[in-house]
C-alpha positions in Angstrom: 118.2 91.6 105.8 119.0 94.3 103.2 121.3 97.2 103.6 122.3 99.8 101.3 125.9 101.4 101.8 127.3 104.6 100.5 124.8 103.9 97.7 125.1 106.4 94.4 123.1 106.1 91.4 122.5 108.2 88.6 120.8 107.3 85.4 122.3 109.5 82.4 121.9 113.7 84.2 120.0 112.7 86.5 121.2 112.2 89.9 119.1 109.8 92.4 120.8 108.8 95.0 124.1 110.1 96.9 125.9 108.3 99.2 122.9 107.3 100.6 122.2 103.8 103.4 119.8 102.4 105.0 118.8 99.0 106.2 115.6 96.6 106.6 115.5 94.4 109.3 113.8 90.7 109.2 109.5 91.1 109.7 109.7 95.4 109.4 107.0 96.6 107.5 108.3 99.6 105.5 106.8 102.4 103.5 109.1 103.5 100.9 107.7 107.2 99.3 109.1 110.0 97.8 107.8 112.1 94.7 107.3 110.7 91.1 110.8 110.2 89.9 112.6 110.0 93.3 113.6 106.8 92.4 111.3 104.4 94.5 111.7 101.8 91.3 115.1 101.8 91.4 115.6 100.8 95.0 113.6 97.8 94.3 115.6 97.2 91.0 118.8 97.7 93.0 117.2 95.0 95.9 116.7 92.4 93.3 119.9 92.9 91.4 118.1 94.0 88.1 120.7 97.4 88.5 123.6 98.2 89.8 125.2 101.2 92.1 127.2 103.4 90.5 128.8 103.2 94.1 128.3 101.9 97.6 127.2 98.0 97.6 123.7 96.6 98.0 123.9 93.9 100.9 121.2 90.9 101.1 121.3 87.2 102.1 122.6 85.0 99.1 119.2 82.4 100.0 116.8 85.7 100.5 113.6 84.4 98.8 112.0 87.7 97.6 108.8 88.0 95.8 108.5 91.3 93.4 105.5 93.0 92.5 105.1 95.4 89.8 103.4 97.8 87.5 104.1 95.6 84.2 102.5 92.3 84.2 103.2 89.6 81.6 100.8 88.0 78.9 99.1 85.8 81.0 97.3 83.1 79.0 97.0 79.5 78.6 95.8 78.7 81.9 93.3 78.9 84.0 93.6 81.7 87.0 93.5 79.2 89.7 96.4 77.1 87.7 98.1 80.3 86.6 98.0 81.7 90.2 99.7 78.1 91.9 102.1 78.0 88.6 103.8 81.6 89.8 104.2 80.4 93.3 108.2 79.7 93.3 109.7 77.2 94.8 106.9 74.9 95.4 105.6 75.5 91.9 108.6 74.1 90.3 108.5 71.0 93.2 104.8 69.9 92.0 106.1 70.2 88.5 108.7 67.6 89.3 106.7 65.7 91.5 104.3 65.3 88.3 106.9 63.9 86.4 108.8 62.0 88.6 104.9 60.2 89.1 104.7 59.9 85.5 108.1 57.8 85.7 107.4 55.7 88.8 104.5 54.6 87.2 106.2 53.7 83.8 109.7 52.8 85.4 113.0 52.1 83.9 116.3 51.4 84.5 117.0 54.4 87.0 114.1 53.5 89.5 116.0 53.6 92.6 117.5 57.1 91.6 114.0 58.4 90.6 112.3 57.0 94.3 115.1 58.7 96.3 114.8 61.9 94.4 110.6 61.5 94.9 111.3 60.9 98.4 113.4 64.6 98.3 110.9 66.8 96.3 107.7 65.1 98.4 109.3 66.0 101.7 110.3 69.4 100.6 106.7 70.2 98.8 105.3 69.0 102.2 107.6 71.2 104.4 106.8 74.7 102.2 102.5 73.5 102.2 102.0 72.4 98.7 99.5 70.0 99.7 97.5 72.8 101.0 98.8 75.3 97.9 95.1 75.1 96.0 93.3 75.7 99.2 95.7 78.5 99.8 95.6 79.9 96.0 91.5 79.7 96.6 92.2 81.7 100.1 94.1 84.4 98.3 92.0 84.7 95.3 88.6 85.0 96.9 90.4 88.1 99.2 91.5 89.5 96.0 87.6 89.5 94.5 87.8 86.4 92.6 84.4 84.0 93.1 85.0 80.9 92.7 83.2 80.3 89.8 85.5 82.6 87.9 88.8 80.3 89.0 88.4 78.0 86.5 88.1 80.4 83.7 91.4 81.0 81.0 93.3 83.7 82.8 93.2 85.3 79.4 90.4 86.5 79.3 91.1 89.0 82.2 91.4 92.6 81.7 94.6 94.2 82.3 93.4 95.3 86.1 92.5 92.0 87.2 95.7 90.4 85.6 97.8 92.2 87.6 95.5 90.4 90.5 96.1 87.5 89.5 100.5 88.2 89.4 99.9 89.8 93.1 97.7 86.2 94.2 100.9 84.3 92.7 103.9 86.3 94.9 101.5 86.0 98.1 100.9 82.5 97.6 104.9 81.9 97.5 105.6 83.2 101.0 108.6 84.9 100.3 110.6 86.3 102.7 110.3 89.7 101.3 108.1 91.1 99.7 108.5 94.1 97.6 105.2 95.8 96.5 105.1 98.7 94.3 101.8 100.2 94.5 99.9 97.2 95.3 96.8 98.7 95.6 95.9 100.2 92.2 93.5 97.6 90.7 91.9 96.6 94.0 88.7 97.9 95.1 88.2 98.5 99.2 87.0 95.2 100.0 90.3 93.7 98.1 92.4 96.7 100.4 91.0 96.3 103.1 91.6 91.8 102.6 95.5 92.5 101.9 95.8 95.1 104.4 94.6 92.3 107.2 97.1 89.7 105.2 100.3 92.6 104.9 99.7 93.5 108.7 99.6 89.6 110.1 102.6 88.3 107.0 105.8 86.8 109.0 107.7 88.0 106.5 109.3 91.4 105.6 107.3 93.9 103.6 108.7 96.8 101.5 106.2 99.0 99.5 105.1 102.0 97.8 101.6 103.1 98.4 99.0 105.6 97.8 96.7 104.7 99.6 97.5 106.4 103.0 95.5 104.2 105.0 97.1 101.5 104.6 100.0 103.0 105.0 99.1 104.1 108.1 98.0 100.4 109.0 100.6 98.6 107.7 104.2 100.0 108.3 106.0 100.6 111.0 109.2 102.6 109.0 109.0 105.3 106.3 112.7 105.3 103.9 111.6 108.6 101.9 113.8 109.5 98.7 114.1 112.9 98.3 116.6 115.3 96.8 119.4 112.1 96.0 119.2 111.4 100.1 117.7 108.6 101.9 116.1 109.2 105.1 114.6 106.8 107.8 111.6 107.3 110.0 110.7 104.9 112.8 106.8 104.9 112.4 103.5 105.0 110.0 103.2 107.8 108.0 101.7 110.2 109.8 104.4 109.5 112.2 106.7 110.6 109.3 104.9 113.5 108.0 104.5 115.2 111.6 108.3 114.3 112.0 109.2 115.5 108.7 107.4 118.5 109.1 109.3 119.4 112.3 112.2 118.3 110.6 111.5 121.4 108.1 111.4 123.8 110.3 114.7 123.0 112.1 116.3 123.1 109.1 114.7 126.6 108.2 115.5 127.9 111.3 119.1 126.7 111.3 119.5 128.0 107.9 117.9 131.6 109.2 119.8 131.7 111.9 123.0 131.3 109.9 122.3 133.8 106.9 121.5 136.8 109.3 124.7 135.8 111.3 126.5 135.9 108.0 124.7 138.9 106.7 125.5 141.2 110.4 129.3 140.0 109.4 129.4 140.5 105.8 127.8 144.2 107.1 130.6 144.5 109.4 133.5 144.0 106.6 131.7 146.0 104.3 131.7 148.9 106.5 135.1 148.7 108.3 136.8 147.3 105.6 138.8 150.5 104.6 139.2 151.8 108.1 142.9 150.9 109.4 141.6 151.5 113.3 139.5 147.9 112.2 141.6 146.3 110.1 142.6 143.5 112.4 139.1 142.9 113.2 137.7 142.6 109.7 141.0 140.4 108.6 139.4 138.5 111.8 135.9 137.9 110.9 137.1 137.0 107.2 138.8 134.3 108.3 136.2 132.7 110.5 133.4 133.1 107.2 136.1 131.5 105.5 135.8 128.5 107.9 132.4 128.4 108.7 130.4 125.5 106.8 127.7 127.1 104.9 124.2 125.6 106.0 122.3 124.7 102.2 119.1 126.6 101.4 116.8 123.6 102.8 114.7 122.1 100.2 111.1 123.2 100.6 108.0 121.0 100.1 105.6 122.9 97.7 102.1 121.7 98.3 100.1 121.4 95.1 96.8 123.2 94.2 94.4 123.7 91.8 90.9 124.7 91.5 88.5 124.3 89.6 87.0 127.0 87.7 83.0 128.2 88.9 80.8 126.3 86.5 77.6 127.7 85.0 74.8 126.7 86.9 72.9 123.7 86.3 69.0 122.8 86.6 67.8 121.4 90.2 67.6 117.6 89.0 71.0 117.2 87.4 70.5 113.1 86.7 67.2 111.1 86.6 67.6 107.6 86.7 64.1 105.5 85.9 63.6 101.6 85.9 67.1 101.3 84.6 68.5 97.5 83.8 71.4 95.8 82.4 72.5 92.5 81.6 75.2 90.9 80.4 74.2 86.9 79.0 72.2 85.9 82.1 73.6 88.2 85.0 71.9 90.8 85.8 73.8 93.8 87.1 71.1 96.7 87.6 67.1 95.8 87.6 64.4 98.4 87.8 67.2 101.2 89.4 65.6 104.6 90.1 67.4 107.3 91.7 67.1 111.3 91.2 70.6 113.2 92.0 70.2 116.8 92.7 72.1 119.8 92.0 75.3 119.9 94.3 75.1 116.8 95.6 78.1 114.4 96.2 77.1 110.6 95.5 79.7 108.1 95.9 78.8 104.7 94.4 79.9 101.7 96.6 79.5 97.5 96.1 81.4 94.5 95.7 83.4 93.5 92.7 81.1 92.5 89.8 78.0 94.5 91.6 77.7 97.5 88.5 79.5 100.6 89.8 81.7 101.2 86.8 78.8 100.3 84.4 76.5 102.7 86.1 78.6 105.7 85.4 79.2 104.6 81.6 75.1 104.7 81.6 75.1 108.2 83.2 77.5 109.4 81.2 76.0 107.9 78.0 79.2 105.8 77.1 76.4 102.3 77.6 73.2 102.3 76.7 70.8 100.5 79.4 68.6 97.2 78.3 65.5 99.0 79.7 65.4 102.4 81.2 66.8 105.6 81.1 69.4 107.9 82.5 68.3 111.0 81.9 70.6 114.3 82.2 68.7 117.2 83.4 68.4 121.1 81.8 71.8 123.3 81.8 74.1 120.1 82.7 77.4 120.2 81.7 79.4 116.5 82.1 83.0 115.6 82.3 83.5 112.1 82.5 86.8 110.3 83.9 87.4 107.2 83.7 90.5 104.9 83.3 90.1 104.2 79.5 90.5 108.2 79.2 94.1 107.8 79.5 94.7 105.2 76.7 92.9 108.2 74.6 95.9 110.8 75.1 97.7 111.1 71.9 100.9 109.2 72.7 102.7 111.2 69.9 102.1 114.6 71.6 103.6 116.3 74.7 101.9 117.5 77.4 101.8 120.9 76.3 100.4 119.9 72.7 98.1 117.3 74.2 96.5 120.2 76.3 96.4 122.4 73.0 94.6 119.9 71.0 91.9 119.8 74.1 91.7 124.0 73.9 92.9 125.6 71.0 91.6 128.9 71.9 93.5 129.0 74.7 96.6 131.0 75.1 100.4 129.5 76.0 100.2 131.3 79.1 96.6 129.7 80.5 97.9 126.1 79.1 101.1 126.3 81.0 99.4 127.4 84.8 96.9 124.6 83.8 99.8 122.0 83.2 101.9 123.6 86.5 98.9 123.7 88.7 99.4 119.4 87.9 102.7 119.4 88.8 104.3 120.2 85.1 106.4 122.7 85.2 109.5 124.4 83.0 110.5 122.0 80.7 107.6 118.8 81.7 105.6 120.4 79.6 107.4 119.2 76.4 107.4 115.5 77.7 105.9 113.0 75.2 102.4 111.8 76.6 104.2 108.1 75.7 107.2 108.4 78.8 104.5 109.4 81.3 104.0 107.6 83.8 100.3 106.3 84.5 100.3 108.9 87.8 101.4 111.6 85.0 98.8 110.7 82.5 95.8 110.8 85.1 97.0 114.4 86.2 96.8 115.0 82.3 93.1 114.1 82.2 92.4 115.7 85.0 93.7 118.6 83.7 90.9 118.7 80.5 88.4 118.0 82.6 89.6 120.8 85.3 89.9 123.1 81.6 85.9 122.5 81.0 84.6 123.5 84.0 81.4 121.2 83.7 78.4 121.7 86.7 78.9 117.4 86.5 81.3 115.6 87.5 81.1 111.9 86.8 84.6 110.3 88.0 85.0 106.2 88.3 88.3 105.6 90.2 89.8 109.2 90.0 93.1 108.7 92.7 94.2 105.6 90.9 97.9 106.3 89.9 98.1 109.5 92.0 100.4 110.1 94.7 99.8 111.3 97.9 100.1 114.9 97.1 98.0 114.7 94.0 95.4 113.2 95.3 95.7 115.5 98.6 94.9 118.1 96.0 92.6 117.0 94.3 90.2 116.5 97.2 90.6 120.0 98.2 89.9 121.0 94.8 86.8 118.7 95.1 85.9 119.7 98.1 85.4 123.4 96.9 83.6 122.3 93.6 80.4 124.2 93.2 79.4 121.3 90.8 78.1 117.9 91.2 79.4 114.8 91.9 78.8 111.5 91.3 82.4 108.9 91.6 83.1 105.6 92.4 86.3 105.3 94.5 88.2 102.7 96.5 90.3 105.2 98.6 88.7 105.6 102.0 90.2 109.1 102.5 89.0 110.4 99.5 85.5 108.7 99.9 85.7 110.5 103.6 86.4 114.0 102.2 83.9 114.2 99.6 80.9 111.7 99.7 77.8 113.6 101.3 75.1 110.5 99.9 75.7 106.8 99.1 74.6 104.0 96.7 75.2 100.8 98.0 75.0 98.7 95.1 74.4 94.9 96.1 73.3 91.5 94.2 69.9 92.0 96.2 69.5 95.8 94.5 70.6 98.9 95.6 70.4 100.7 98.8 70.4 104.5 99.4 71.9 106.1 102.7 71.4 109.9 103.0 74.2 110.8 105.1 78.0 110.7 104.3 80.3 107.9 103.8 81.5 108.1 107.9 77.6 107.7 108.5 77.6 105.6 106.2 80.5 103.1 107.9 78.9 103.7 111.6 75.4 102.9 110.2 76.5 99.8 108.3 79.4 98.3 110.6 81.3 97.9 107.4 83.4 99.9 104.6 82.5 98.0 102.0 79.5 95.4 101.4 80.4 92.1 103.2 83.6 93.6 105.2 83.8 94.3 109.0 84.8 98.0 109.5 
């Protein structure tokens, strides 16, 4: 179906590709990865002819339907999400447009009748044979999986936040059925009960899949091929991607041995003609053994994978009761999201906050954290507590005119170059990335900026709603390690089942009938309930 060949591409210095190919068969599920930058946008770019190689050619099917999911939605408005979602459906959308309008003529008709009822006859048979009778039922379908109620569907898709926006553009390339799909990071804006809905629908779609993810899990459950970009090459893995790590881990240490074996070989030599080299007895030989160096092809230094760390630094100790929650309420107009909640979180504890879309989670945390006040109630913060609060707003509060560096002075200005620079390298800036504006970065580059003020403060609380959003695989691998050692407290709200497995040692179930508490972790949690996620089958 698609097949890059000889493929180079470079984009002013910076070299991404290199006489790299690969191809994706018809129905393959791939995982495309590689590090920030590797160029995982491009290849889609390249796939729907928005770029160009530099060399090589990009081979697809001139009638390849392909639907193309992305970061940067449009202004959506006008409207309403239901009409917005069947209006970006392709083909069929434009049919029912002209079907409308060729209605509008038959029932007003002129002097071109018989061309307009052969042409009716055309579109109707067409609409029919792509499901456009069915497309509302099917945009409902898609919608609802995506956390819409039904209720909402009729509502001015302009009134949507950015998150659920880009919802709605990834209901409208489902609902066309193309025969690729290309998803980059799907998954951001979704919640589990969302993931785990267009996990079932990726796994099950006849069509091909290409995607950038993550969310390993679904990974994992998805595709069936890994391409990683890495270092200009493209590689192939047949598998999910564990699969690929495990195989690119043995990979590794091939190559490191190969490239061992080879510089002691060429160091006993180089030995050899340094110490015979001005003895006439060995002159023949060392002529000999220059010659072959001379023809040996040099092994490259392998690149090496550096996994990233940091750690937080010991926080001062904090009371015994670190939150008290009592009778706490809120409302907004006449739907109530939290009635009468009471819950006491105690020092070192690790609560992860879990419910359906609309159920309170986010607005919780802005209570505890004191960023909403409650109708009725309090949320009471407890004696020596220290909070950092993360949130996705925080990164809209960078200063887009600063670089990272600066950004990470104005946050400590008693700190010294030195401390600012290990801080910015310990989240994967390092050399020169330090002096990139806050306005290039990408939105995985400004979460590892936030994180890397609140790593600075050390606070004994850690309030986090939706941390791993935006972070790779490697980030967030850190992270939880970094988490995992925290002497602090933690209370988060996440939709990455990983994450939610490494860290979460209590759970609030947040539900439209109140809240629930389970004391064990979120596995315990899953075996206890039968489900990840309110309303979802394990």
């Amino acid at each position: 179906m698609i097949a890059f060949s000889s493929v180079t591409k470079q984009y002013g210095g910076q070299i991404l590709f290199v006489d790299a190919s690969f191809q994706i068969n018809p129905g393959e599920k791939v995982g495309l990865v590689g590090p920030n930058g590797a160029g995982k946008s491009t290849v889609f770019r390249l796939i729907v002819g928005e770029d160009a190689p530099d060399d090589g050619n990009v081979e697809k099917p001139r009638k390849l339907t392909v639907g193309y999911f992305r970061q940067d939605v449009g202004d959506l408005r006008g409207r309403s999400i239901l009409a917005e979602t069947c209006a970006g459906a392709g083909e069929v959308a434009t049919l029912a447009d002209e079907l409308a309008v060729l209605t509008a003529k038959l029932e007003n008709p002129g002097d071109d009748l018989d061309d307009v009822v052969t042409r009716f006859g055309e579109v109707q048979s067409r609409y029919q044979d792509l499901g456009g009778y069915e497309l509302e039922a099917r945009a409902q379908e898609i919608l609802n999986g995506l956390g819409f109620h039904q209720e909402q569907m009729a509502n001015d898709v302009s009134t949507l936040s950015g998150g659920w926006k880009m919802r709605v553009a990834l209901a409208q390339i489902l609902l066309a059925k193309p025969e690729l799909l290309l998803l980059d990071e799907p998954t951001n804006y979704l919640d589990i009960e969302s993931i785990l809905w267009l996990e079932t629908f990726l796994r099950d779609y006849a069509g091909t899949v290409v995607m950038t993810c993550h969310d390993k899990e679904i990974m994992n459950r998805v595709v069936k091929k890994i391409v990683e970009i890495d270092g200009g090459a493209l590689r192939t893995y047949g598998g999910n991607y564990d699969f690929y790590e495990q195989a690119r881990k043995i990979e590794a240490e091939r190559r490191e041995a190969e490239y061992a074996r080879q510089q002691a070989m060429l160091a006993k030599e180089s030995r050899f003609i340094e110490r015979f080299k001005t003895h006439v007895a060995k002159a023949a030989q060392v002529q000999s053994r220059l010659k072959k160096l001379d023809k040996i092809e040099k092994i490259a230094e392998p690149r090496r994978f550096v996994e990233k760390s940091f750690d937080f630094r010991v926080p001062p100790r904090s009371g015994d009761d670190v939150v008290r929650m009592e009778g706490l309420r809120k409302a907004y107009g006449t739907r109530v999201v939290h009635d009468n909640l009471t819950l006491t979180v105690r020092r070192k504890e690790r609560w992860a906050v879990m419910g359906e879309n609309g159920a309170g989670k986010s607005t919780l945390l802005k209570m505890i954290a004191g960023a909403l006040a409650p109708d009725a109630g309090a949320a009471t913060i407890g004696a020596s507590v220290t909070m950092g609060y993360y949130a996705q707003h925080v990164m809209d509060l960078l200063g887009s005119d600063r670089t990272v560096l600066e950004e990470l002075q104005e946050h400590a200005p008693s700190a010294n170059q030195g401390t600012l620079r290990s801080l910015a390298g310990a989240f994967g800036f390092h050399d020169d990335d330090v002096f990139k504006p806050i306005s290039v970065l990408s939105g995985g580059e400004k979460a590892r900026v936030a994180l890397a003020k609140l790593l600075y403060d050390a606070p004994n609380l850690l309030v986090l709603d939706e941390p791993t959003n935006h972070l790779d695989i490697a980030t967030k691998r850190a992270l939880v390690k970094a988490l995992a050692d925290y002497e602090g407290t933690l209370i988060f709200v996440s939709h990455d089942r990983q994450f939610l497995s490494a860290l979460a040692t209590r759970v609030l179930e947040l539900s439209p009938s109140g809240s629930r508490v389970y004391g064990g972790n979120y596995d315990e949690y899953v075996s206890s309930t039968g489900r990840e996620a309110p309303g979802m089958r394990a």
